[in-house]
C-alpha angles and dihedrals in degrees: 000000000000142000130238137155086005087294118115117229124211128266122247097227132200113252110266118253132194091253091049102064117206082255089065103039080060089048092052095040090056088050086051092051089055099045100043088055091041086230116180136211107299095024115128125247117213117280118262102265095060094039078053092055095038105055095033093238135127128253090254092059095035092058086038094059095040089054085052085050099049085045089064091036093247088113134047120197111196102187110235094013098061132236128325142181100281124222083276085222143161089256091119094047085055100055094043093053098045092045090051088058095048097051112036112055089194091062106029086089103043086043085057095034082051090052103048086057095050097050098048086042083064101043101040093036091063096029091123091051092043091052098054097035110053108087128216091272094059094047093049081056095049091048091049093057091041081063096039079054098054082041090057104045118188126082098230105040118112101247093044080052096042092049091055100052090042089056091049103049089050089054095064092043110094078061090086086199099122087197090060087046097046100046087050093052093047098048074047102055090038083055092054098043085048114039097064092063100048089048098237092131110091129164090226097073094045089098104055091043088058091043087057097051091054093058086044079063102039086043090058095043087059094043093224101142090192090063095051089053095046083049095051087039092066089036095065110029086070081054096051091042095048091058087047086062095043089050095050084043083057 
């Protein structure tokens, strides 16, 4: 589907099998809307009547895959504006990994031991390239949430949380690569819907993770790379062994 002169043509659309329901074939056809004009996040998407008329579908198929669409974040509905282009964020990827966690508990562990990889593999892989990029702003920024996170005490409190995703998502973020940013705010956000239930959080830790941070910071001002990735080192192995203990509790 394409759009020219303001008209929308209709979409060429792959035969139909019995595995490609009529639902998905109106799902496909809107991506392809999107990709075909190179629309971006916030760009609106044709009103109802001429999706409709495009794809060959009814009302009914066309609202059902648009709200399969907001539910993934491809799509955003503001009532009484229309459709747009939604954030197009990991917003989806968020909510199935976290429910995963909260509901097997033969996976909630793994799914917190995998995150916690991940999320060291990102920050120590590219630990050369985080120490000489972020700038002095950006360390001033680090070593004031280090402090909101001494002012807040207790681990699981919300600003002591809140302090800590916001550092490291600030950490990734001289990378300029929004995939990078975004994966590491969403393993993030899984971690914090998790963790709570699984008791990994404990006060008694709360000083050596600060103490971390802070040699994260110290480790980056002095732009010795060996020294950020020792620092992250120690900041994430009590992490891992707290959810070992939580797994052999279980």
């Amino acid at each position: 589907m394409a759009v020219e002169q303001g008209a929308v043509r209709p979409v060429a659309a792959a035969p139909r099998t019995a595995r490609q329901p009529l639902r998905q074939e109106v799902v496909d056809g809107i991506k392809s809307y999107i990709l075909r004009n190179q629309l971006r996040p916030g760009d609106p998407l044709p009103a109802e009547p001429a999706l409709c008329e495009a794809l060959g579908a009814s009302r009914s198929s066309v609202r059902e895959a648009i709200r399969i669409l907001t539910a993934l974040d491809i799509v955003e509905v503001r009532h009484g504006h229309g459709t747009y282009v939604g954030r197009l964020s990991l917003s989806a990827l968020v909510e199935s990994l976290a429910f995963r966690g909260l509901l097997s508990p033969d996976d909630d562990f793994q799914v917190m031991s995998d995150l916690v990889e991940v999320r060291e593999l990102f920050e120590r892989g590219m630990a050369e390239r985080l120490v000489n990029s972020l700038d002095a702003g950006r360390i001033e920024r680090l070593q004031l949430l280090v402090d909101a996170m001494r002012e807040a005490g207790g681990g699981a409190g919300h600003g002591f949380v809140d302090a800590d995703r916001t550092f490291h998502t600030l950490l990734v973020s001289p990378l300029g690569n929004d995939l990078i940013g975004q994966l590491s705010t969403a393993f993030w956000d899984v971690y914090v819907i998790v963790a709570p239930h699984l008791d990994v959080f404990t006060h008694e830790h709360e000083a050596a993770t600060i103490a971390t941070h802070q040699r994260i910071v110290d480790a980056v001002r002095e732009r010795d790379a060996a020294a950020f990735a020792a620092a992250l080192e120690d900041h994430y192995a009590p992490v891992r062994h707290r959810i070992a203990e939580a797994r052999a509790r279980r």
